[in-house]
C-alpha positions as a printed NumPy array, in Angstrom:
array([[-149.033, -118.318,  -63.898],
       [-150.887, -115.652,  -65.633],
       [-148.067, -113.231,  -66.223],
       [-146.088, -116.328,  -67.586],
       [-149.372, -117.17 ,  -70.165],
       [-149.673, -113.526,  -71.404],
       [-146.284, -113.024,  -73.427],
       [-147.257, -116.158,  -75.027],
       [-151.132, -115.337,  -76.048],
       [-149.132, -112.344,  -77.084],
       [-147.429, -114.106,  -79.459],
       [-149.995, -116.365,  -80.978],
       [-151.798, -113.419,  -81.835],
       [-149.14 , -111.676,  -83.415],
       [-148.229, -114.777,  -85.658],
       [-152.274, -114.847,  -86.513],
       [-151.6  , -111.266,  -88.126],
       [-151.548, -111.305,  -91.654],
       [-148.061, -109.778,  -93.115],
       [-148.549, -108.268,  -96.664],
       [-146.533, -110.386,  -99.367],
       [-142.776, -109.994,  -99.456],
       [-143.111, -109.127, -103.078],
       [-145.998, -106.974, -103.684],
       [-144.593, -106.097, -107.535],
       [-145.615, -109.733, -108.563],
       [-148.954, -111.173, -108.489],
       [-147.497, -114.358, -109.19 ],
       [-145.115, -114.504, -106.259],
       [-148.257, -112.694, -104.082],
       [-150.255, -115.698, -105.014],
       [-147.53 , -118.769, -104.7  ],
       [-146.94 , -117.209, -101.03 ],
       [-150.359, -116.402,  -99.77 ],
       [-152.495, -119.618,  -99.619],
       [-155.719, -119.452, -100.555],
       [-155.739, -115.443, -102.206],
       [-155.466, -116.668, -105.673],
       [-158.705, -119.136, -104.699],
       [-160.074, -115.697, -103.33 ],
       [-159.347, -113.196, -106.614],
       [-160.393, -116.446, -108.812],
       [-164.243, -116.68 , -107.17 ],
       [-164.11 , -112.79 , -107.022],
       [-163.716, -112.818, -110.622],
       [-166.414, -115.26 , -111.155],
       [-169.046, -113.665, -109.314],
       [-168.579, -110.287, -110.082],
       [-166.643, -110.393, -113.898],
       [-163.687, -108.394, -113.035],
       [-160.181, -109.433, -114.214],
       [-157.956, -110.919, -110.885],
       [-155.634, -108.066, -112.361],
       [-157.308, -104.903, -112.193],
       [-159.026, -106.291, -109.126],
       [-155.155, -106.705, -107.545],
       [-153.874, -103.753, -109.02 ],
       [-156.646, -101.582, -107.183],
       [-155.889, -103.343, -104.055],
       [-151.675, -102.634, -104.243],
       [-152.38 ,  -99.075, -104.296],
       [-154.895,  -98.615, -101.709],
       [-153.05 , -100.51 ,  -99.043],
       [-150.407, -102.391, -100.505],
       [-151.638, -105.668,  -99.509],
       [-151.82 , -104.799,  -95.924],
       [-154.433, -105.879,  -93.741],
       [-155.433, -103.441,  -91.207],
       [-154.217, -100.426,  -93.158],
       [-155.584,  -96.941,  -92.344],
       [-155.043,  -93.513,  -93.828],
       [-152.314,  -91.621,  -92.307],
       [-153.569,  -89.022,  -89.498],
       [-152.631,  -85.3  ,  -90.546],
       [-150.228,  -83.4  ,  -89.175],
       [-151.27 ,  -80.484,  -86.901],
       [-148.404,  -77.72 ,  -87.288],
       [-146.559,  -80.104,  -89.693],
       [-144.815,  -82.504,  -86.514],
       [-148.688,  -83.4  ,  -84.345],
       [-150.552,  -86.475,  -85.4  ],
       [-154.304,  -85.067,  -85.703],
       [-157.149,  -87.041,  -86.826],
       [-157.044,  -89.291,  -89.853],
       [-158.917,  -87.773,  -93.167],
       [-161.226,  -90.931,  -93.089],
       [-162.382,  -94.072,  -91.517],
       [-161.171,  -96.041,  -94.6  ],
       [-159.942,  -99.425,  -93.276],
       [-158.298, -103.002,  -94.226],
       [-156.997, -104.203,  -97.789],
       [-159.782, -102.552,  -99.994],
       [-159.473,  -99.292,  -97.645],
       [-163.106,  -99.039,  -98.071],
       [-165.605,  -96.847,  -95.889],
       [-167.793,  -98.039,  -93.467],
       [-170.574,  -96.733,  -95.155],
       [-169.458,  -98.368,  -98.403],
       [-168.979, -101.292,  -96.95 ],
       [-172.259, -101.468,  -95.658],
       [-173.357, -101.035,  -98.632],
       [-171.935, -103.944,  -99.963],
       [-172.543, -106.343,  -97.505],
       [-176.454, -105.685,  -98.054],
       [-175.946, -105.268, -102.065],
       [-173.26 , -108.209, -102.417],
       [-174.734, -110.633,  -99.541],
       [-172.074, -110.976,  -97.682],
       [-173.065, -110.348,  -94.019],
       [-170.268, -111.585,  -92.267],
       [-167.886, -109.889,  -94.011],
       [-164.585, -107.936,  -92.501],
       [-162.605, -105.67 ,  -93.849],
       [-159.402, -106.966,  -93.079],
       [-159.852, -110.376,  -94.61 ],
       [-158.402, -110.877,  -98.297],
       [-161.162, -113.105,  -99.684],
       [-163.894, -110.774,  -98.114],
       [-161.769, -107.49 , -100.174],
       [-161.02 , -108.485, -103.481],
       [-164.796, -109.306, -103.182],
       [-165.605, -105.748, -102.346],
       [-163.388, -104.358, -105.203],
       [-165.088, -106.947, -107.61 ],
       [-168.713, -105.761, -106.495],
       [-167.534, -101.965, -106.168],
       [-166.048, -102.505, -109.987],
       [-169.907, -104.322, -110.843],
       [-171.432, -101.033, -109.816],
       [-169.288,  -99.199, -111.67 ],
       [-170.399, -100.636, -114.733],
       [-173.982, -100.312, -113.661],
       [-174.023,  -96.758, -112.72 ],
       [-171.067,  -95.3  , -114.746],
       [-171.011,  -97.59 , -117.758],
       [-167.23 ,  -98.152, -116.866],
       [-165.684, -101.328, -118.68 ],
       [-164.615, -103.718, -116.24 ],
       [-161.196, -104.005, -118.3  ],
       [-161.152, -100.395, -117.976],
       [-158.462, -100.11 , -115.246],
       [-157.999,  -96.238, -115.461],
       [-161.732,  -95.572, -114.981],
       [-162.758,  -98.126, -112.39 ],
       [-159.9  ,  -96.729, -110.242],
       [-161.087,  -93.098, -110.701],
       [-164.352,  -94.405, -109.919],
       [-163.166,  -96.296, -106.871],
       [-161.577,  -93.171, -105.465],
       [-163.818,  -90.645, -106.206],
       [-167.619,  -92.61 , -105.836],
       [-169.807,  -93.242, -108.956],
       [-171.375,  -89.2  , -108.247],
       [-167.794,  -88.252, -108.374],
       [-166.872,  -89.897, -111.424],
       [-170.299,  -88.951, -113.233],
       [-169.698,  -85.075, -112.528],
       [-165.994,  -85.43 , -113.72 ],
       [-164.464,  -84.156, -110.626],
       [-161.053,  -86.048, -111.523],
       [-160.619,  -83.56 , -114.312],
       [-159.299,  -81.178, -111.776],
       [-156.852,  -83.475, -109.686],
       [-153.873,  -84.389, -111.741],
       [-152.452,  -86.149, -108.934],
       [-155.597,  -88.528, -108.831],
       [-155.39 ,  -88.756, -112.634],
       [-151.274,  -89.683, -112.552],
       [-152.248,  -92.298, -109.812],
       [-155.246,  -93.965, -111.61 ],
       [-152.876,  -94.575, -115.002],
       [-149.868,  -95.971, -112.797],
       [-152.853,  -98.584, -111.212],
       [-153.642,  -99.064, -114.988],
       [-150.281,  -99.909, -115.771],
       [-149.546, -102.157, -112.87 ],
       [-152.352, -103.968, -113.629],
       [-151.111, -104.383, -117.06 ],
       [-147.905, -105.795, -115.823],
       [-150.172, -108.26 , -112.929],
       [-151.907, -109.428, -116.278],
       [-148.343, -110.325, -118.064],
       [-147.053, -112.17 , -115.146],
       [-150.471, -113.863, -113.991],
       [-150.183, -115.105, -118.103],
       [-147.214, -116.952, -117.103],
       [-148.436, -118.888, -113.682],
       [-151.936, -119.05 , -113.749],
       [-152.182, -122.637, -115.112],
       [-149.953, -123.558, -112.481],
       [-152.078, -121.83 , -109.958],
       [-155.538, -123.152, -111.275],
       [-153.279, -126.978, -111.086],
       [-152.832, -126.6  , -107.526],
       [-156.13 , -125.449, -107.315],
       [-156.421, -127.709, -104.061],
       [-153.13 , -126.582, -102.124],
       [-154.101, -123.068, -102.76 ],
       [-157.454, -123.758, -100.702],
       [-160.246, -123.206, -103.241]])
């Protein structure tokens, strides 16, 4: 009986896993498919001020929308999975430490990392303290990312100047938040109409 049971519990979990959006390029398509994120970004926005844009833009290029993403482990003698370069975790691919911090700071006890709503929170409040502690616009999408990766000392010392490759990132967020802002300009009306089937 049991070993009959188990493939099936198997597969109810597996169907309980969130898949990332077959379209991650359009936040309007990300938002018609995934019931209930737009609800999500839209009280995220509320609360914290930051536009559902930058917020999503942040969020495609830390994990691409996927929920229990993790940094890639380094390779030992180029072919060896070693350890990975940080416990960084879920959609936001926040810290554990951060996190903590935002739990306590944002009061939000309960919340996981790998659950959308609880993430584009994190990046709202993350974005908050970057204005606080930085003086970073929150329409500033090229600073709150270079905030995001490098933590508010990071930022305030400048130590982006020396990593092109984290510059060249933060302005290709910038511009696909740009882009999110044109194509949210087109659906969100529809989205705030079906305010109820999207579950907020």
């Amino acid at each position: 009986m049991t070993a009959r049971v188990l493939p099936f519990v198997l597969l109810l979990l597996a169907g309980c896993t969130t898949s990332p959006p077959s379209n991650v390029n359009n936040i309007c398509e990300i938002f018609e498919e995934k019931s209930g994120w737009y609800g999500d970004a839209h009280d995220a926005k509320k609360e914290w001020g930051s536009p559902i844009p930058v917020m999503m833009a942040i969020m495609h290029q830390e994990s691409r929308f996927v929920a229990k993403a993790k940094p890639p482990r380094k390779k030992i003698f180029g072919f060896i999975p070693g350890p990975r370069p940080s416990d960084a975790y879920g959609y936001s691919q926040a810290k554990k430490s951060t996190w903590k911090d935002y739990k306590r700071g944002g009061g939000n006890y309960g919340a996981d990392r790998d659950d959308f709503g609880d993430a584009i929170d994190f990046i709202g409040w993350y974005n908050e303290q970057s204005k606080k502690r930085s003086g970073i616009s929150k329409r500033d999408t090229y600073g709150l990312y270079l905030a995001y990766h490098e933590g508010h000392g990071g930022y305030n010392r400048r130590t982006y100047k020396s990593k092109k490759w984290l510059t060249d990132v933060a302005r290709k967020v910038e511009r696909r938040a740009g882009s999110y802002q044109q194509q949210l300009s087109t659906c969100e009306k529809d989205l705030e109409k079906g305010g109820w089937f999207f579950g907020w």
